[in-house]
C-alpha positions in Angstrom: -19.1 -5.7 -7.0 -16.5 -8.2 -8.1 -16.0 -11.7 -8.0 -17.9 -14.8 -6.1 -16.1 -14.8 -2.7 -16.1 -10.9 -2.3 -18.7 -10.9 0.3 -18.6 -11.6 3.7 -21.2 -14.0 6.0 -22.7 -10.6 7.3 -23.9 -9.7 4.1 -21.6 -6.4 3.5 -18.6 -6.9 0.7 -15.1 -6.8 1.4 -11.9 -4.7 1.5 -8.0 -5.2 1.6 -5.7 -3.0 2.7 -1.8 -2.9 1.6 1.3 -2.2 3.8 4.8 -2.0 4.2 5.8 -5.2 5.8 9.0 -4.0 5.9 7.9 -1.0 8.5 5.8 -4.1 10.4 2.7 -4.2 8.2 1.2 -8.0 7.7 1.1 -7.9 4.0 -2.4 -7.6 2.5 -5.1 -7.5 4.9 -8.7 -8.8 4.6 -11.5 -6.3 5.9 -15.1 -7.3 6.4 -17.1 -4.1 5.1 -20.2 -2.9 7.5 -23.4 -2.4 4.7 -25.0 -0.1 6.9 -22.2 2.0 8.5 -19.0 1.3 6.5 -16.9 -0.1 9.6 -14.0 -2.3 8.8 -13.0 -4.9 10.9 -10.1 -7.1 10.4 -10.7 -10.8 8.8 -7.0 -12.2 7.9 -3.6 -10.9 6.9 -1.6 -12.9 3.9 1.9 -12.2 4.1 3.6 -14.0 1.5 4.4 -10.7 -0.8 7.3 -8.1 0.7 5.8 -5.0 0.9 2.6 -4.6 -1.0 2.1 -1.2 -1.1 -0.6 -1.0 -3.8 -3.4 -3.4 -4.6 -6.0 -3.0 -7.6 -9.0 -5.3 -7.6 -10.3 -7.1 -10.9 -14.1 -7.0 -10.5 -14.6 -9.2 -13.5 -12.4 -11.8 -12.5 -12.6 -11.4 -8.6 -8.9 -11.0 -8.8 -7.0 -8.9 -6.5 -3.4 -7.8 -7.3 -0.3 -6.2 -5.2 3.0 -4.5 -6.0 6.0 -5.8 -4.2 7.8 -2.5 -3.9 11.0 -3.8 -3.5 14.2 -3.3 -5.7 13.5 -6.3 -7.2 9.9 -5.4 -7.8 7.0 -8.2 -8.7 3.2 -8.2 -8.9 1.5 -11.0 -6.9 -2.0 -12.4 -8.0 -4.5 -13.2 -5.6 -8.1 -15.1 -5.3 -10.1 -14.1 -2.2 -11.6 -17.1 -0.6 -13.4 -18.0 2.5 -10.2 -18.0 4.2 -9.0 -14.8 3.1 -6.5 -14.6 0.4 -5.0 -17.6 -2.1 -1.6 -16.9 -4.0 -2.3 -17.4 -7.7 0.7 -18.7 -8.6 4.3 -17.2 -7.6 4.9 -13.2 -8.2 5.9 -11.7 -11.3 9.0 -9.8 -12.0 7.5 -6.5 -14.1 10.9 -5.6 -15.0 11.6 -2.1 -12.8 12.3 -1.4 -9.1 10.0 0.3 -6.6 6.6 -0.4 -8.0 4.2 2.0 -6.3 0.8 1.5 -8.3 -1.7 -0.5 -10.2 -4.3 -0.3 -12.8 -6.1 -2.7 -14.7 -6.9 -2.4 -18.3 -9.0 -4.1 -20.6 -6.8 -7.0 -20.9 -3.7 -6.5 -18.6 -2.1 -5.4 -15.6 0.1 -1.9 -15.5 2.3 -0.8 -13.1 4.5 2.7 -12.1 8.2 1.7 -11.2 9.5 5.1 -9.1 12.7 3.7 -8.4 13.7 2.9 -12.0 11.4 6.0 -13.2 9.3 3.3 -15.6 6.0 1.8 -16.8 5.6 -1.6 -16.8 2.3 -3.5 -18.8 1.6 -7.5 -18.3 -0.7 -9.8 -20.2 -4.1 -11.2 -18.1 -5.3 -14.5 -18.8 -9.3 -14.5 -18.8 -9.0 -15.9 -15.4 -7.3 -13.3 -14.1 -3.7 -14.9 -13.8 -0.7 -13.1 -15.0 0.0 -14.8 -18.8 3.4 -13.7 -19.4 6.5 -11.2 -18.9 6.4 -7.6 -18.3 7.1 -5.1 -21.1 8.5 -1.9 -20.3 8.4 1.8 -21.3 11.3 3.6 -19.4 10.6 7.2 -18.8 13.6 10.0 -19.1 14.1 12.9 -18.0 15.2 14.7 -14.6 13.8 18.1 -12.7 15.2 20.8 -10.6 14.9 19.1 -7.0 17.9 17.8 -7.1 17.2 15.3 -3.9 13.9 14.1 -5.4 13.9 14.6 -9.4 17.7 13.6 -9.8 15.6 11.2 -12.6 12.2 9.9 -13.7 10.1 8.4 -11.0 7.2 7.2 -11.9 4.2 7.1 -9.3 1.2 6.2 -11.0 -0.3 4.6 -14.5 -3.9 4.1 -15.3 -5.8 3.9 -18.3 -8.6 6.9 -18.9 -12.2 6.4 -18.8 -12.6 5.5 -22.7 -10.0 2.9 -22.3 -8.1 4.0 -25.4 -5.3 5.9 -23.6 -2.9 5.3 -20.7 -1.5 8.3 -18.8 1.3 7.9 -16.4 2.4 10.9 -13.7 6.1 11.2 -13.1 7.0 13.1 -9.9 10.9 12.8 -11.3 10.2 14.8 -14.4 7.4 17.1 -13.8 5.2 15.4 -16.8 2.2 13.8 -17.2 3.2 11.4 -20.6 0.0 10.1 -22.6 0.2 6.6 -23.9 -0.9 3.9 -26.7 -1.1 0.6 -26.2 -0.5 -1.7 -28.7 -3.9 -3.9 -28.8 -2.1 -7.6 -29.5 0.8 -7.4 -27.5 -0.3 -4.6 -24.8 3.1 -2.8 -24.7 3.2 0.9 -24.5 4.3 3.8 -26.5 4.6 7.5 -25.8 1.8 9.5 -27.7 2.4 12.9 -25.8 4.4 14.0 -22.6 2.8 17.4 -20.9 5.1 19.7 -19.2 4.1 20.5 -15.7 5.2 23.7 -14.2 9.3 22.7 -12.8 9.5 21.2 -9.2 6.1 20.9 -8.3 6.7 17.0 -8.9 3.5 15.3 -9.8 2.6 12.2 -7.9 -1.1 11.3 -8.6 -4.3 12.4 -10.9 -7.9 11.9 -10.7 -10.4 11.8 -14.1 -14.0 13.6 -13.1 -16.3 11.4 -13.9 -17.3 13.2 -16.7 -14.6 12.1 -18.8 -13.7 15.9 -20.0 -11.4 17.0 -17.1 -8.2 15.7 -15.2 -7.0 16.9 -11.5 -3.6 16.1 -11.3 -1.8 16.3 -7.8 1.9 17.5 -6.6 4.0 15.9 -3.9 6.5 18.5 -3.8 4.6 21.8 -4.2 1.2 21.2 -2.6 -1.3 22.0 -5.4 -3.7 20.6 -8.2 -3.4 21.3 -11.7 -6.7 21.3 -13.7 -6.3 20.0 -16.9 -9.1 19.6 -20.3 -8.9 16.0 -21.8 -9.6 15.1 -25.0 -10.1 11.3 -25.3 -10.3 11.6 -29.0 -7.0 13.1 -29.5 -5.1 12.1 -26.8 -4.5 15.6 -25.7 -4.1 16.7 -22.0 -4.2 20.7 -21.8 -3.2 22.2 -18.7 -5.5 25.0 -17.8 -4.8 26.2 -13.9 -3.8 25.5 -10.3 -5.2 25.4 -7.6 -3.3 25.9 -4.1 -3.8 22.8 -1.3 -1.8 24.9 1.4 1.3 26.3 2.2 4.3 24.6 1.5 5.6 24.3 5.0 3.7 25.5 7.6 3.9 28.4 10.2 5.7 25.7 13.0 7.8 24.5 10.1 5.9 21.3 9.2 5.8 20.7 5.2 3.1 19.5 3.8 3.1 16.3 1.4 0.2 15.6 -0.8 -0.2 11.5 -1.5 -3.7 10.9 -3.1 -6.4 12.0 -4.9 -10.2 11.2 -5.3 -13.4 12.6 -7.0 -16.4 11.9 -6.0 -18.7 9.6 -8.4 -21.1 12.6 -8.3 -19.0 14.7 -9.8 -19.6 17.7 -7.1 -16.6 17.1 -4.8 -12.9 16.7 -5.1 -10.8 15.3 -1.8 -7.1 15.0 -1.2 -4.7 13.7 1.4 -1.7 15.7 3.0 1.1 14.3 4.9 2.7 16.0 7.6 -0.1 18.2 8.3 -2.0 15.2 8.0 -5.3 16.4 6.7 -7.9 16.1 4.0 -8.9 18.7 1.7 -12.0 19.3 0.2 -12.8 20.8 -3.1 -16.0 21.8 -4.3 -17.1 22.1 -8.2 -20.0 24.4 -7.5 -18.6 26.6 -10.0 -17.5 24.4 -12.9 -15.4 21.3 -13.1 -12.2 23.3 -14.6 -12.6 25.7 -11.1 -12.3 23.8 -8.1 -12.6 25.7 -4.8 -11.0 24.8 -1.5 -13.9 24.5 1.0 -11.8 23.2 4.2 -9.3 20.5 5.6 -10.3 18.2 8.6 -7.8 15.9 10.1 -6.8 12.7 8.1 -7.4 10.7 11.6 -3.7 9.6 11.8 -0.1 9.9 11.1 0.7 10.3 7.3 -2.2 9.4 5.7 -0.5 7.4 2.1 -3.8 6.6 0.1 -7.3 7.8 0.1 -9.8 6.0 -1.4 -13.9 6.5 -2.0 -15.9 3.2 -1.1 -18.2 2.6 -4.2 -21.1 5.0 -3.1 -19.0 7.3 -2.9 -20.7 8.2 0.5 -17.0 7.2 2.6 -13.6 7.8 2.1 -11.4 5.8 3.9 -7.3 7.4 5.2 -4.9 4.3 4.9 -2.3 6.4 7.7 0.9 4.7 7.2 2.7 5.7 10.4 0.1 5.9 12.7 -0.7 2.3 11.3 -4.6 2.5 10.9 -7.3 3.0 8.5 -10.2 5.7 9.3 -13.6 5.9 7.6 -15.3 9.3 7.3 -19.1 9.7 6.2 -19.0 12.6 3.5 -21.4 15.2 4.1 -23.9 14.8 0.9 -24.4 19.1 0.9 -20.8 19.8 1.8 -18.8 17.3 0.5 -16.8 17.4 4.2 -15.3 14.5 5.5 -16.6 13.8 9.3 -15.0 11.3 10.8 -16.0 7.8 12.1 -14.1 5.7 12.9 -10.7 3.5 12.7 -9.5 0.3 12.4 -5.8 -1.1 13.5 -3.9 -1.8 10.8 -0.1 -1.4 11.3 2.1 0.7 8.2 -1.4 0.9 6.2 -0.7 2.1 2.5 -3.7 1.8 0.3 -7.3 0.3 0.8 -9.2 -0.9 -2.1 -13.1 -2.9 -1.9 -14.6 -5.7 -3.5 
């Protein structure tokens, strides 16, 4: 459950949360976890990065690593101590503006540039510090909103479950492009790009734990698309969607998906809406290509940016950016329903990851 220092005195492990400091968030946050109930409470806040948005934690390296989603746009590299967090160095420039995610790959760092609509990958040195410069694979492209898809805008990279593909979601272009990665120098290339029905503007997916099947969510059409992956190929099918709600709501409130999680069971689906501000739940009863909306419950606060599943996969956890909290809900093990439990003061929250 990652490195040497990611467990607090009381014997539970640790979590950080990301904000927007310029929205008067204190940059990465340190969270003793509760073992037994999954409470967070506030250790230390390190404010050294603008606006870390998005953290990913290195569990082999005890790492943990945050955007600066700035114009400029960096990655910073952290060691949790003691103390709370230590700077590994200054931040890295990875060569596009507005950096709004991380993943880690076998032997680097990649990052989703929305402003500049790219994907950036960086070298990892085995201890976990950033070895070199940023290389970059600019998306292109535009879609029919022509406020929000005027050009590519990447929102999120990761690399699938076999490790030999990278798949980045572009809300700008209404794509989901499949990627190679060169093995010596870790820079990427376009192996396919898969054309998303026009507007719906794709923000985040999730892989089912099985490997086989891919739940991709919209931002600006509030929907999942089920799709069939093939690690072997490299080929992402599209096969349906699946409605979250309407699209603006009887009072006039539009709905924003942000954020999407299966559960490490592989019997549940959740995801998080903004403005109405709830979480959905999907149930796989039927098949992991059919998902079925089984409720909403509120998301606990205002615009809830991130959900995340602690590593049971018993909690989910609403970083609500405006509201400026995080709140924990126990997951009904027959349901899959979120019931909430609590909260924990954390001002322009944007992501929570544990350690």
């Amino acid at each position: 459950m990652g490195g040497a220092n990611s467990t607090d005195h009381s014997g539970g492990h640790r979590a950080w949360i990301g904000s927007f400091t310029s929205g008067g968030g204190r940059g990465v946050t340190t969270a003793a976890v509760d073992p037994l109930t999954g409470a967070l409470t506030v250790l230390t806040a390190h404010e050294s990065l603008a606006d870390p948005s998005y953290l990913a934690h290195d569990p082999r390296t005890g790492v943990l690593y945050a955007v600066s989603e700035t114009e400029e746009g960096a990655v910073g590299a952290f060691r949790p101590t003691e103390d709370g967090l230590a700077a590994l160095g200054p931040a890295v420039r990875v060569g596009g503006s507005g950096p709004t995610h991380l993943s880690l790959t076998g032997s680097g760092l990649l990052a989703a540039n929305y402003t500049s609509g790219s994907v950036s990958s960086l070298p990892l040195a085995a201890d976990g510090t950033i070895a070199g410069p940023a290389s970059v694979l600019a998306h292109q492209g535009s879609g029919p909103d022509a406020d929000r898809q005027e050009r590519p805008h990447a929102h999120q990279v990761l690399p699938d479950p076999s490790g030999r593909w990278v798949l980045s979601v572009d809300l700008g272009t209404d794509s989901v492009r499949v990627c190679a990665s060169d093995p010596a120098t870790g820079s990427l290339r376009v192996h396919a790009e898969i054309a998303l029905r026009a507007g719906t503007g794709p923000r985040h997916l999730a892989f089912h734990p099985g490997g086989e099947v891919v739940y991709v969510l919209h931002e600006l059409e509030p929907q999942l698309t089920v799709c069939r992956w093939n690690a072997g190929s490299g080929q992402l099918e599209p096969v349906g969607e699946v409605p979250i709600a309407p699209r603006v709501t009887p009072d006039g409130v539009r709905a924003y998906p942000s954020a999407i999680v299966a559960s490490p069971d592989g019997r549940f689906v959740w995801a998080a809406v903004r403005g109405t501000d709830v979480i959905a739940t999907f149930s796989l009863a039927d098949g992991t290509e059919k998902p079925q909306l089984t409720g909403t419950v509120p998301g606990g606060g205002d615009w809830p940016r991130d959900l995340a599943a602690d590593p049971s996969g018993r909690r989910l956890y609403a970083a609500n950016e405006r509201s400026g909290d995080v709140t924990w809900f126990e997951v009904d093990p027959l349901t899959g329903e979120p019931r909430r439990a609590g909260s924990v003061a954390v001002p322009a929250a944007t992501c929570v990851v544990f350690g």
